[in-house]
N, C-alpha and C positions, 0 to 999 in steps of 0.2 A: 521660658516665659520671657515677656518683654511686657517692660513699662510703658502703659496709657496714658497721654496726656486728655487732659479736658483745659475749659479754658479759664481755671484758674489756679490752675499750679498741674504738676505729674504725677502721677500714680506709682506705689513702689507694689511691685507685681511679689506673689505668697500665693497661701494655700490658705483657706476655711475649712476647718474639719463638718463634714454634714450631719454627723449627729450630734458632738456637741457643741459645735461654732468656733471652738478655740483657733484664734489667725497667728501664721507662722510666716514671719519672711526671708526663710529658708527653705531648701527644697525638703521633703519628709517623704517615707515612702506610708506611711502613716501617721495619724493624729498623735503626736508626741506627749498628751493626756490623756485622752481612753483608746488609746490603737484605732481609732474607726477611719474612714474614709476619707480621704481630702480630696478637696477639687480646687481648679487655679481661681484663684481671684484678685483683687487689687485695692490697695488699702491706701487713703490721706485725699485729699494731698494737705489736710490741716493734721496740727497735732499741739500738743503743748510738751516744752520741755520739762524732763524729768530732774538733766543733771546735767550739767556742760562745762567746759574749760576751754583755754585759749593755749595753742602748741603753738614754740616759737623757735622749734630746731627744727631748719630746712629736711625735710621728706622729697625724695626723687621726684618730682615731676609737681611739687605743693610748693607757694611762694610763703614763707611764716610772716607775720601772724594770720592765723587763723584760728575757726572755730569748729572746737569738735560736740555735739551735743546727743544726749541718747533722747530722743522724741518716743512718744505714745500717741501714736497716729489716731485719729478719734474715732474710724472704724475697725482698726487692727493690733498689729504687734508695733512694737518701741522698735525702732530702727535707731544705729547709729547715722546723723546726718555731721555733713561739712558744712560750715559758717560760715560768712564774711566778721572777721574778728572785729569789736566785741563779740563774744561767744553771748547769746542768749543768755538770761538768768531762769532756774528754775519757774517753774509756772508760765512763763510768756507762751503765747501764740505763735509757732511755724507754719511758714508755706513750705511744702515742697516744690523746689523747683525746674528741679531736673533729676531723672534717672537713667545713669548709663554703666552697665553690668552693676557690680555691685559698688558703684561709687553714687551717691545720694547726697543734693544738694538742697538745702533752705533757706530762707531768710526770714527772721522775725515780722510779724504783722500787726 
């Protein structure tokens, strides 16, 4: 699967279970709540943070500070996203703004 952009932020690409809706942004060979069906779909690009922090020990190829936040995308699953540090506060508004493999990028709105 690969992430869609639209034009106001990226899509982080998942599965919808078809009979009972539950979104996963992970690959599943089934619905990880009632075993049923999934089909690909594509979840955000808004969300509000749930929880977030600010990591400030250099990571391979990441310049610290940064920010790490878990979102709840407003049609799907919570994904972890990277920040521009300050790290979001709980409750604020995300854009997604880019998705490339499983690295996922936002900024407050």
């Amino acid at each position: 699967m690969s992430a869609g952009e639209d034009a106001v932020g990226a899509r982080v690409p998942g599965l919808r279970c078809t009979g009972c809706g539950h979104p996963t942004a992970f690959w599943a060979p089934c619905c990880p709540v009632c075993r049923g069906e999934v089909k690909p779909a594509a979840f955000g690009p808004r969300g509000t943070v749930w929880s977030s922090t600010v990591v400030r020990v250099p990571v391979a190829g990441l310049e610290p500070p940064y920010g790490l936040a878990y979102v709840d995308l407003d049609d799907g699953p919570r994904v972890l996203v990277r920040t521009i540090a300050p790290s979001p506060p709980p409750g604020a508004q995300v854009l997604i703004t880019s998705v490339e493999g499983d690295s996922v990028q936002g900024r407050q709105v």
